[in-house]
MITIKE-700308 format. One record per residue: residue in one letter; x, y, z of N, C-alpha, C in turn. Coordinates in Angstrom, 1 decimal. Example, Ala and Ser with C-alpha at 12.3 -4.5 7.8 and 13.67 -1.06 7.14 Angstrom:
2
drendren,n.X,n.Y,n.Z,ca.X,ca.Y,ca.Z,c.X,c.Y,c.Z
A,13.2,-5.7,7.8,12.3,-4.5,7.8,13.2,-3.3,7.8
S,12.8,-2.2,7.1,13.7,-1.1,7.1,12.9,0.0,7.9
//
This chain:
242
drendren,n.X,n.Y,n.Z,ca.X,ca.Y,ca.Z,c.X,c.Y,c.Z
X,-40.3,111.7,67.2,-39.2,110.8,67.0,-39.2,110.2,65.6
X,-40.0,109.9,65.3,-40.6,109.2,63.5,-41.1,110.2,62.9
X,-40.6,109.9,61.6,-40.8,110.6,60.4,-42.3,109.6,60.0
X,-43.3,110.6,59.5,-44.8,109.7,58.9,-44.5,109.5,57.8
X,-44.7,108.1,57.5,-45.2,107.9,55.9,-46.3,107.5,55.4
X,-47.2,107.9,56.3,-48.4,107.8,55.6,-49.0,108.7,54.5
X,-50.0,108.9,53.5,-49.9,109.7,53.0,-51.6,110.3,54.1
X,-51.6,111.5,54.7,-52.7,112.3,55.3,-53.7,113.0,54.5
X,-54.7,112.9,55.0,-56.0,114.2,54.6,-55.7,115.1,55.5
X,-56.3,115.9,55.1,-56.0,117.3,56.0,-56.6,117.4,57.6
X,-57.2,117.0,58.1,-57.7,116.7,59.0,-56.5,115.9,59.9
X,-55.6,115.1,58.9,-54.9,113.9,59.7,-53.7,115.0,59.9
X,-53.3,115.8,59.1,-52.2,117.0,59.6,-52.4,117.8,60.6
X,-54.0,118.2,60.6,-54.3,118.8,61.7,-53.7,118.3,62.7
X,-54.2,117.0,63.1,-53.6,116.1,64.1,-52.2,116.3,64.7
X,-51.6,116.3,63.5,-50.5,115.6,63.6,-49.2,117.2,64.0
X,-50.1,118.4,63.0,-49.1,119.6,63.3,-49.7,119.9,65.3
X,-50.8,119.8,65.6,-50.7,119.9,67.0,-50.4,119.1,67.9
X,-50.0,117.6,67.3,-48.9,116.7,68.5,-47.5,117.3,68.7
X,-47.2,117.9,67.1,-45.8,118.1,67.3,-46.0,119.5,67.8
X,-46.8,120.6,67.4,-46.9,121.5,68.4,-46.8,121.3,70.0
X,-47.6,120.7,70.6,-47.5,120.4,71.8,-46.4,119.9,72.5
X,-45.8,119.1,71.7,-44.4,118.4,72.4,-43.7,119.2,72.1
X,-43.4,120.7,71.7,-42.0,121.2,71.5,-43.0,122.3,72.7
X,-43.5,122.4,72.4,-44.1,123.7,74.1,-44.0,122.7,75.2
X,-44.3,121.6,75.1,-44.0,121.2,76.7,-42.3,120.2,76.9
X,-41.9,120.2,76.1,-40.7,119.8,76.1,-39.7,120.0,77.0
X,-39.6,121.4,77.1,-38.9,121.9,78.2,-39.5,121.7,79.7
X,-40.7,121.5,79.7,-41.1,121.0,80.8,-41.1,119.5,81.2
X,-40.7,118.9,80.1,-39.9,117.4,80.4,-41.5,116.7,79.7
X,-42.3,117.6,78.9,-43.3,116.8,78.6,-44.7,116.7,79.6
X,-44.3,117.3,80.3,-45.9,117.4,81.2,-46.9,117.7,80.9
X,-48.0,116.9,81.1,-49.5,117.3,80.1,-49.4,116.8,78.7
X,-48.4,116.1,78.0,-48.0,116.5,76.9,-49.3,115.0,76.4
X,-49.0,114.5,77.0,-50.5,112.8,77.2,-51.7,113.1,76.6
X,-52.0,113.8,78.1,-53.4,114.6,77.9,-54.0,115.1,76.4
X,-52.6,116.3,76.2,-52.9,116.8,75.2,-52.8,116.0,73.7
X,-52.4,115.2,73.4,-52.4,114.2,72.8,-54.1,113.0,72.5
X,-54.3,113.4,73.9,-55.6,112.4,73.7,-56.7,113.3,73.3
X,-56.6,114.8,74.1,-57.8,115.6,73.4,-58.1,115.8,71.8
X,-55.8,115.5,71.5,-56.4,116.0,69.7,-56.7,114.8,69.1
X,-56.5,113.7,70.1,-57.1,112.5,69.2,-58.7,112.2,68.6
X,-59.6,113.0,69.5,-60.8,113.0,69.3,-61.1,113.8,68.1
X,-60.1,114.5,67.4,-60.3,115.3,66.1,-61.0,114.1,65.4
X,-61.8,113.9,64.2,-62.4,112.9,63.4,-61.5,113.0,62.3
X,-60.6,111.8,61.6,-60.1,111.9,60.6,-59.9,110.5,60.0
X,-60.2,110.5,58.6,-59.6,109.1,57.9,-58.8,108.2,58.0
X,-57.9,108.1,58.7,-56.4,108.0,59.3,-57.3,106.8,60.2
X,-56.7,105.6,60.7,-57.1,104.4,61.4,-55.5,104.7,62.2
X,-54.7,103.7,61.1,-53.8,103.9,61.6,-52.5,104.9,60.8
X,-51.4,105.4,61.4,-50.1,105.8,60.7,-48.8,105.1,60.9
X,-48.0,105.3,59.6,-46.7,104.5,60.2,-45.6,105.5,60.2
X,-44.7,105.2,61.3,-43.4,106.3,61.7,-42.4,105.4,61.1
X,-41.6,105.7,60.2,-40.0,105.9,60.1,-39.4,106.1,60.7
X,-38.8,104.8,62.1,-38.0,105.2,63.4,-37.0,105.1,63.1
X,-36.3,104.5,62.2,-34.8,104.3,61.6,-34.7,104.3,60.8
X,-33.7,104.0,59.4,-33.5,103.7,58.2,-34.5,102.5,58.0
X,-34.1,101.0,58.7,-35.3,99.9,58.6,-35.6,100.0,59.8
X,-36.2,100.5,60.3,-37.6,100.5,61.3,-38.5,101.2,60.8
X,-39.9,100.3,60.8,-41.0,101.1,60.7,-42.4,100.4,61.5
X,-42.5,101.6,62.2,-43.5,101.2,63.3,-45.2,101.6,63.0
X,-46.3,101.2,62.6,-47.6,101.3,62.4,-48.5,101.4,63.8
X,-48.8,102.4,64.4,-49.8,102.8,65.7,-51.0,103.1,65.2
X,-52.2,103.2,66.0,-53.3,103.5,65.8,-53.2,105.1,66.2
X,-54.0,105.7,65.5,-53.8,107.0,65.4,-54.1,107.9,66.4
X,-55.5,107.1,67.0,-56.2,107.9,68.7,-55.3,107.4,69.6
X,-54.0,106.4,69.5,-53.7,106.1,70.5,-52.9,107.3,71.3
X,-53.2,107.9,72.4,-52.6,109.2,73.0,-50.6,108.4,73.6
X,-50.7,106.9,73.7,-49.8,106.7,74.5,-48.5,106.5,73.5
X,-48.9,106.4,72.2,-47.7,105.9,71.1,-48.2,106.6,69.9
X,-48.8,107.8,69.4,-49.0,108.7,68.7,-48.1,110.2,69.5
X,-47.8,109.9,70.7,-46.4,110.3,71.1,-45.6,111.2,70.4
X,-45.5,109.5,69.5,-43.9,109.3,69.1,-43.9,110.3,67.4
X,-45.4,110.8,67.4,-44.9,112.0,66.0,-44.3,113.4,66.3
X,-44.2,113.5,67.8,-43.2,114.9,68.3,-41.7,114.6,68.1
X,-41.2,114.6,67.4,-39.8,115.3,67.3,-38.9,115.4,68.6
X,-39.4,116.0,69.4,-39.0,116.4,71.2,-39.7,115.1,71.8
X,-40.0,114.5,71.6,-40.3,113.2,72.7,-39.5,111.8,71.9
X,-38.9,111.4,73.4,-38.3,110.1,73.5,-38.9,109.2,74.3
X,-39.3,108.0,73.6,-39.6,107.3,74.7,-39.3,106.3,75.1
X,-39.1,105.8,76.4,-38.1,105.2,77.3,-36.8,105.7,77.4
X,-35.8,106.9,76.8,-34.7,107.6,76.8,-33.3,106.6,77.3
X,-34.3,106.2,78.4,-33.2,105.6,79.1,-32.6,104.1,78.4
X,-33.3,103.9,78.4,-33.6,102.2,77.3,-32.8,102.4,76.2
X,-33.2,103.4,75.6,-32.4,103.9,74.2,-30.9,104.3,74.6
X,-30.7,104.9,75.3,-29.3,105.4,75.8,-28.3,103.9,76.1
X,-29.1,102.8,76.6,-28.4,101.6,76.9,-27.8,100.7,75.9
X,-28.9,101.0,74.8,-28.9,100.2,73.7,-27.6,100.9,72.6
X,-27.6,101.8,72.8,-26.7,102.8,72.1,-25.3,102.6,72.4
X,-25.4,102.6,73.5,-23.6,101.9,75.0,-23.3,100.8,74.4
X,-24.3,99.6,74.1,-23.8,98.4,73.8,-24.3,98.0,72.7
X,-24.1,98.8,71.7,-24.2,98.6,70.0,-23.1,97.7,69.8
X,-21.7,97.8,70.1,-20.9,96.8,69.3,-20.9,95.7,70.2
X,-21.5,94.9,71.0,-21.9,94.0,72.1,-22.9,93.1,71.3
X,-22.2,92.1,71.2,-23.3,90.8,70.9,-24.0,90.1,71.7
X,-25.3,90.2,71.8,-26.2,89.8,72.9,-27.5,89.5,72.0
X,-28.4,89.0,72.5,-29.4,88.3,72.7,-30.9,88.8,73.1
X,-32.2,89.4,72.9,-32.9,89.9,73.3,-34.3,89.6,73.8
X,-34.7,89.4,74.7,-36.5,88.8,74.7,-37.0,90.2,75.2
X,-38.0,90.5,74.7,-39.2,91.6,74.7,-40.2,90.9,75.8
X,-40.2,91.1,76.5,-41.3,90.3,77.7,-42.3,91.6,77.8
X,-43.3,91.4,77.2,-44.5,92.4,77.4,-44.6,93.4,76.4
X,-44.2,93.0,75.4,-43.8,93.8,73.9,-44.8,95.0,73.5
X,-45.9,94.4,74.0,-46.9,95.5,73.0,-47.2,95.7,71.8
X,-46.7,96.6,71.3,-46.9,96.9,69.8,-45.6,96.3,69.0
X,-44.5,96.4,69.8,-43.6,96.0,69.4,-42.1,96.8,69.2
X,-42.3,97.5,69.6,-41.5,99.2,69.6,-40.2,98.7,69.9
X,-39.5,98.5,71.1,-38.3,97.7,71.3,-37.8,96.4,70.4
X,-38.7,95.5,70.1,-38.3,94.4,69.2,-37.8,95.4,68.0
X,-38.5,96.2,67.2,-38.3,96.6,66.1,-36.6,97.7,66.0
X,-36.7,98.4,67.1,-35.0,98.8,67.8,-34.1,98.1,67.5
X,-34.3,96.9,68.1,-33.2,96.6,68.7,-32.8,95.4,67.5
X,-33.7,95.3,66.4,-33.5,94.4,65.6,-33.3,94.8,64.2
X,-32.9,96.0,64.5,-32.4,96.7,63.4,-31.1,97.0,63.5
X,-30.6,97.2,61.9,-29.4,97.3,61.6,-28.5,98.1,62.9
X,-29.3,99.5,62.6,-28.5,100.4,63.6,-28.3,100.0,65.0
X,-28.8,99.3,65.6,-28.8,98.8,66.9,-28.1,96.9,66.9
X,-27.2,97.0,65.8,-26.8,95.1,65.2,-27.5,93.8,65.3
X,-28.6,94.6,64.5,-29.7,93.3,64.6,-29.6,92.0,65.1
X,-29.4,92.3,66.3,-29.4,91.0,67.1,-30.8,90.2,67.3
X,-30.5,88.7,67.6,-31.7,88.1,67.5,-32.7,88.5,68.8
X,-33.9,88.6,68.3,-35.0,89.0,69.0,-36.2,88.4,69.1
X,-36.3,88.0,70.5,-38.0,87.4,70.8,-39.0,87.8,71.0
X,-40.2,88.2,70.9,-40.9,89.2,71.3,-42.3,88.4,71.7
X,-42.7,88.6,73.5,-43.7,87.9,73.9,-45.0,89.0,74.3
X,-46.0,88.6,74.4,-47.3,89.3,74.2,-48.6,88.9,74.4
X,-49.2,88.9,75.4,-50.5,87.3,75.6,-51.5,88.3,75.1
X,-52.2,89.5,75.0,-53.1,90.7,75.2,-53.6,90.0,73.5
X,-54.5,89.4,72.8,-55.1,89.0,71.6,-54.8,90.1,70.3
X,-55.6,91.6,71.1,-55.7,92.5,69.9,-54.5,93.2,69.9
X,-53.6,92.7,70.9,-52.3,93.6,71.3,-51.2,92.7,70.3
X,-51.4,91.9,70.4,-51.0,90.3,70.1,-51.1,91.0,68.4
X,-52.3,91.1,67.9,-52.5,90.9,66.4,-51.3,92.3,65.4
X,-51.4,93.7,66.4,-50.7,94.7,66.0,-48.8,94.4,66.0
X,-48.8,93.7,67.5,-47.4,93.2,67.3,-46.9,92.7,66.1
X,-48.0,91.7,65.5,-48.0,90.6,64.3,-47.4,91.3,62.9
X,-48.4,92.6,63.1,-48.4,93.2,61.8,-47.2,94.4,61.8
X,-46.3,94.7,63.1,-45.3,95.4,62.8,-44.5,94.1,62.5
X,-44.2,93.0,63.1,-43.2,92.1,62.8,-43.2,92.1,61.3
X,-44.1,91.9,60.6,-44.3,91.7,59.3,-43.8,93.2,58.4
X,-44.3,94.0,59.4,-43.8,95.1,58.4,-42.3,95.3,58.1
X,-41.6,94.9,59.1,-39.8,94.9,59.2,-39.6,93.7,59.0
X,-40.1,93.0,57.9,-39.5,92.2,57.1,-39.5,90.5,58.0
X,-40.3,90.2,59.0,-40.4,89.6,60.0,-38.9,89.1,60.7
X,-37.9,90.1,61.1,-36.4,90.0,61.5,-36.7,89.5,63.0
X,-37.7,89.6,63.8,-37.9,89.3,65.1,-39.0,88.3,65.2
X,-39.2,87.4,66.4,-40.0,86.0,66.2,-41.2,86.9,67.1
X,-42.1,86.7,67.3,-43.2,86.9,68.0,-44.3,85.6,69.1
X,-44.4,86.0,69.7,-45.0,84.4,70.9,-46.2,85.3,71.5
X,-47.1,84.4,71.2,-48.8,85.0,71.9,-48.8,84.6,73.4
X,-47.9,84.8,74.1,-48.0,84.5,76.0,-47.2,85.7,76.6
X,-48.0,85.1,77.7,-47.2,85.9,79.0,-45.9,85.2,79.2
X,-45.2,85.9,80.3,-43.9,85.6,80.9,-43.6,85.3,82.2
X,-44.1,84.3,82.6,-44.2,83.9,84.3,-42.9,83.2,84.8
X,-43.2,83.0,86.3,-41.9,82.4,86.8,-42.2,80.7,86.3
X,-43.6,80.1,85.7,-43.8,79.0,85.2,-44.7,79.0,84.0
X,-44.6,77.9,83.2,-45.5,77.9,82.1,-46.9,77.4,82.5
X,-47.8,77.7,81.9,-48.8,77.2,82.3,-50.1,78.4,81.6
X,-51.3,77.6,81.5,-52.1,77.9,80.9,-53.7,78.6,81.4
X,-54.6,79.5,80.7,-55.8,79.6,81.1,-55.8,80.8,82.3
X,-54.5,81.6,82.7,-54.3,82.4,83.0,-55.0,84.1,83.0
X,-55.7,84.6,84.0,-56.8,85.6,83.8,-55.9,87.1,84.0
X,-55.9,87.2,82.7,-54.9,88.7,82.2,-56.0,89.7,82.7
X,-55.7,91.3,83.6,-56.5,92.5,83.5,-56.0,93.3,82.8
X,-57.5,94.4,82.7,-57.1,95.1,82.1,-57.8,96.5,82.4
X,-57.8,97.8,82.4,-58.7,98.9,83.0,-59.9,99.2,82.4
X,-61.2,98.9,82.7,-61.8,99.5,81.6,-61.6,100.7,80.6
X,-60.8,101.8,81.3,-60.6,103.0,80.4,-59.3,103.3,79.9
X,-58.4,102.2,80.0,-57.3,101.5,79.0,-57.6,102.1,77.3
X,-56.1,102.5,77.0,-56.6,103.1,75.8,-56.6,102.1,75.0
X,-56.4,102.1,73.6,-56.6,101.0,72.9,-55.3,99.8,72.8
X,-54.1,100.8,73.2,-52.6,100.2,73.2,-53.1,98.8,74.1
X,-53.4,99.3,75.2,-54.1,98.4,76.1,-52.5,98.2,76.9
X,-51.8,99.2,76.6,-50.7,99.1,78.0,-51.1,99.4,79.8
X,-50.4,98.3,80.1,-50.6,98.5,82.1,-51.5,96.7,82.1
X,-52.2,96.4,80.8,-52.4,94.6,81.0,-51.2,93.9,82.2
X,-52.1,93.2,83.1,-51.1,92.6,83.9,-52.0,91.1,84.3
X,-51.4,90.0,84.8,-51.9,88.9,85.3,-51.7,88.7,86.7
X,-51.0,90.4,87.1,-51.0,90.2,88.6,-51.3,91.3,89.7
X,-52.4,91.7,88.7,-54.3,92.5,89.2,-54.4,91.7,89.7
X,-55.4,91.7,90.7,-56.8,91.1,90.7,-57.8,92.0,90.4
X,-58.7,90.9,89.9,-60.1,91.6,88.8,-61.1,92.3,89.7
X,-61.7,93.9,89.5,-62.9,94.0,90.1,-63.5,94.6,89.2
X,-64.2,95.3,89.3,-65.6,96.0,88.7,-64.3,96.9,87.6
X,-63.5,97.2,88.0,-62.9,98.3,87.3,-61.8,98.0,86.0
X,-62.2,96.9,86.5,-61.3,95.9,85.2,-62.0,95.1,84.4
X,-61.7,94.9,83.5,-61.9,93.0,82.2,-61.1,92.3,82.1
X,-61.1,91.1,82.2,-60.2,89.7,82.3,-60.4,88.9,81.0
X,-59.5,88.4,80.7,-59.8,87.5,79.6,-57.9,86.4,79.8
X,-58.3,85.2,79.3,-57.4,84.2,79.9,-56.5,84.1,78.8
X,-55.1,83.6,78.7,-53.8,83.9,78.3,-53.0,82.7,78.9
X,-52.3,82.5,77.7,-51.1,81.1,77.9,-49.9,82.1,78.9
X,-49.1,81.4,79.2,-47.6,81.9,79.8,-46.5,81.0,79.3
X,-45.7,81.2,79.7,-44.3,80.3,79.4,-43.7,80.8,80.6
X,-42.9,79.6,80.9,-42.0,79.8,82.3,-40.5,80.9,81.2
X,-40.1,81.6,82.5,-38.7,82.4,82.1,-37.4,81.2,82.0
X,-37.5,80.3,82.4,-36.3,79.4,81.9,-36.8,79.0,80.7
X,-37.2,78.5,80.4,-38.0,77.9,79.0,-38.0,78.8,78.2
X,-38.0,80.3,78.0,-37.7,81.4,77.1,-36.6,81.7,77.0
X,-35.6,81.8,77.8,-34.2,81.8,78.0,-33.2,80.5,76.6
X,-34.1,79.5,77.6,-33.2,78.3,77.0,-33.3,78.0,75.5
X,-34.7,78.6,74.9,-35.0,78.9,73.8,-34.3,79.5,73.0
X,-33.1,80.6,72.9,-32.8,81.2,72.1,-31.3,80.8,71.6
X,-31.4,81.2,70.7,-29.8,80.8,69.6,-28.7,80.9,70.4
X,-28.7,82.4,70.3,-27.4,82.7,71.0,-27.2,83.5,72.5
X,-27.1,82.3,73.4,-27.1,82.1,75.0,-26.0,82.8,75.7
X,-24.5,83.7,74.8,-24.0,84.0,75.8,-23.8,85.3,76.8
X,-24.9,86.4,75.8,-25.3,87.2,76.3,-26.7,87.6,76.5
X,-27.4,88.1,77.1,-28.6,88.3,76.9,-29.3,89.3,77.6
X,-29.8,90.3,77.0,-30.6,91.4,77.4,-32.1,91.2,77.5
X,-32.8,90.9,78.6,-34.3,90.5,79.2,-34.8,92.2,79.5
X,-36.3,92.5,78.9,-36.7,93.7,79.0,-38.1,92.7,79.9
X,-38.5,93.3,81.1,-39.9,92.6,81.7,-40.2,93.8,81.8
X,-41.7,93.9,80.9,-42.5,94.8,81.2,-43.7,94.1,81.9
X,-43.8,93.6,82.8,-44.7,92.3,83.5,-45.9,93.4,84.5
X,-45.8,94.6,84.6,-47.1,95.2,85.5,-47.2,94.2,87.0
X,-45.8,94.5,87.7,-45.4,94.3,88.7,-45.1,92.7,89.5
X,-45.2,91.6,88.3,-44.4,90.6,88.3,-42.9,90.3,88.3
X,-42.7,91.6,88.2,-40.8,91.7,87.3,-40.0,90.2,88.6
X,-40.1,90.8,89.5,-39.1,90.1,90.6,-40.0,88.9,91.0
X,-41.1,88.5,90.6,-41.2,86.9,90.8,-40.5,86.3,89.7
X,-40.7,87.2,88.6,-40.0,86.1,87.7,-38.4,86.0,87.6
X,-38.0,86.8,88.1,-36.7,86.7,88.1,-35.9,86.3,89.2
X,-36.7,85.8,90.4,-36.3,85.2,91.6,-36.4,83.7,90.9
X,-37.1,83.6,89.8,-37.5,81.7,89.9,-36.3,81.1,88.9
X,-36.0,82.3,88.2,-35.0,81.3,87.2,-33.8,81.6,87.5
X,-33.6,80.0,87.5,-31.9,79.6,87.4,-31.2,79.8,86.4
X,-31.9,80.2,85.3,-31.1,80.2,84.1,-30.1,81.7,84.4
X,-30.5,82.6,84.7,-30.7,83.9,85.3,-29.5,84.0,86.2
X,-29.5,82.9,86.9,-28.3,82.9,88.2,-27.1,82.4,87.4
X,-27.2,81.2,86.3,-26.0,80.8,85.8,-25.1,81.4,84.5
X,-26.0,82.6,84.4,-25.5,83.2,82.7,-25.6,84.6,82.8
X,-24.8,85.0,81.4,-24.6,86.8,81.4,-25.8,87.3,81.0
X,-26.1,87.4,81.9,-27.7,88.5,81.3,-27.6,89.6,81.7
X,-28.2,90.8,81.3,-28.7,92.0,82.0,-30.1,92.5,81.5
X,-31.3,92.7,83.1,-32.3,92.6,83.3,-32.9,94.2,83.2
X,-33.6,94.5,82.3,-34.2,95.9,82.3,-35.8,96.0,82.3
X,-36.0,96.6,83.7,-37.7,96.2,83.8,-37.9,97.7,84.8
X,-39.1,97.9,85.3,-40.0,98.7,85.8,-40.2,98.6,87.3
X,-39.2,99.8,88.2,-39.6,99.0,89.2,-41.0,99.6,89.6
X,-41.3,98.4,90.6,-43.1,99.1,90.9,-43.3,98.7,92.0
X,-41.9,99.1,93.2,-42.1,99.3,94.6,-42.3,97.9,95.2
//
């Protein structure tokens, strides 16, 4: 999907010609295995920490380079979220409003707050520390056009909150949720929240609003508790998880 601008050693091409290799062989298969194979070439040894993709004219996104889950995005033939993208596309000339609930790296903020997509205003929330710090540094790389907030997104605010996570979590540290419970097979570590009214009521412009919850199976508590939710134009894009 991104053009690299990094400049590579040869080793980092290696890399990088067998992601895009792989995603155009499994493409037609809708991308099956295509993960996997991703993570095995990541074990190649190369200078490379991280790379940055040219997602748009001003979008540019900085991943860690073993990451198998968003080193992805140097195939050409892979889209990711498709559907998400297809939505954003439908309501380009639509003035609306954006919160990132569970941002990650930042991928959506960086979308949707760009030119091509009418840089609408954008929040972007994230409690995960080292997940937190990468978000930081895309915000900064796009010129800081989107705000950034180090919490979760609960049906209330509140504090000291015990985030999981899998031990064999890659480094994205995507699937983090506060609504595990912790056992042997996880790490916990504690995290602010903010209630979803109080992030709502927060932003400039209230009269439309596009809420993305990537919450790891909180989506519908949070969105049963706010009233802001029941009295205004929003539309809610999240993960169902049964």
């Amino acid at each position: 999907m991104g053009e690299i601008e990094t400049k590579l050693t040869l080793r980092g091409r290696l890399k990088v010609n067998l992601i895009k290799l792989s995603g155009l062989i499994t493409s037609p298969f809708n991308h099956k295995g295509f993960y996997n194979l991703c993570k095995i070439f990541s074990l190649i040894p190369s200078k490379e920490d991280t790379i940055k993709l040219r997602l748009y004219k001003d979008c540019v996104y900085e991943i860690i380079f073993k990451d198998p889950y968003w080193n992805r995005l140097i195939s050409n033939t892979y889209h990711y979220e498709p559907e998400i993208l297809f939505l954003l596309g439908y309501l380009k000339k639509v003035k609306f409003s954006f919160v990132d609930g569970g941002a990650n790296w930042g991928f959506w903020s960086i979308v949707v707050s760009s030119k091509n997509f009418g840089a609408v205003e954008t929040v972007s929330y994230e409690p995960m520390p080292k997940t937190f710090l990468r978000l930081e540094r895309n915000c900064k790389l796009n010129n800081e056009r989107f705000r950034v907030i180090k919490k979760a997104i609960m049906a209330k605010s509140c504090k000291n909150i015990p985030i999981t996570i899998s031990k064999d979590s890659e480094v994205s540290a995507v699937g983090a949720s506060i609504y595990k419970k912790s056992s042997n097979r996880y790490i916990s570590t504690n995290v602010s929240a903010e209630g979803i009214d109080e992030v709502l009521k927060g932003l400039e412009f209230q009269d439309r609003v596009i809420i993305k919850l990537d919450l790891e199976g909180g989506e519908s508590e949070v969105i049963k508790a706010s009233k802001w939710i029941d009295n205004n134009d929003c539309l809610i894009i999240f993960e169902d998880h049964g």
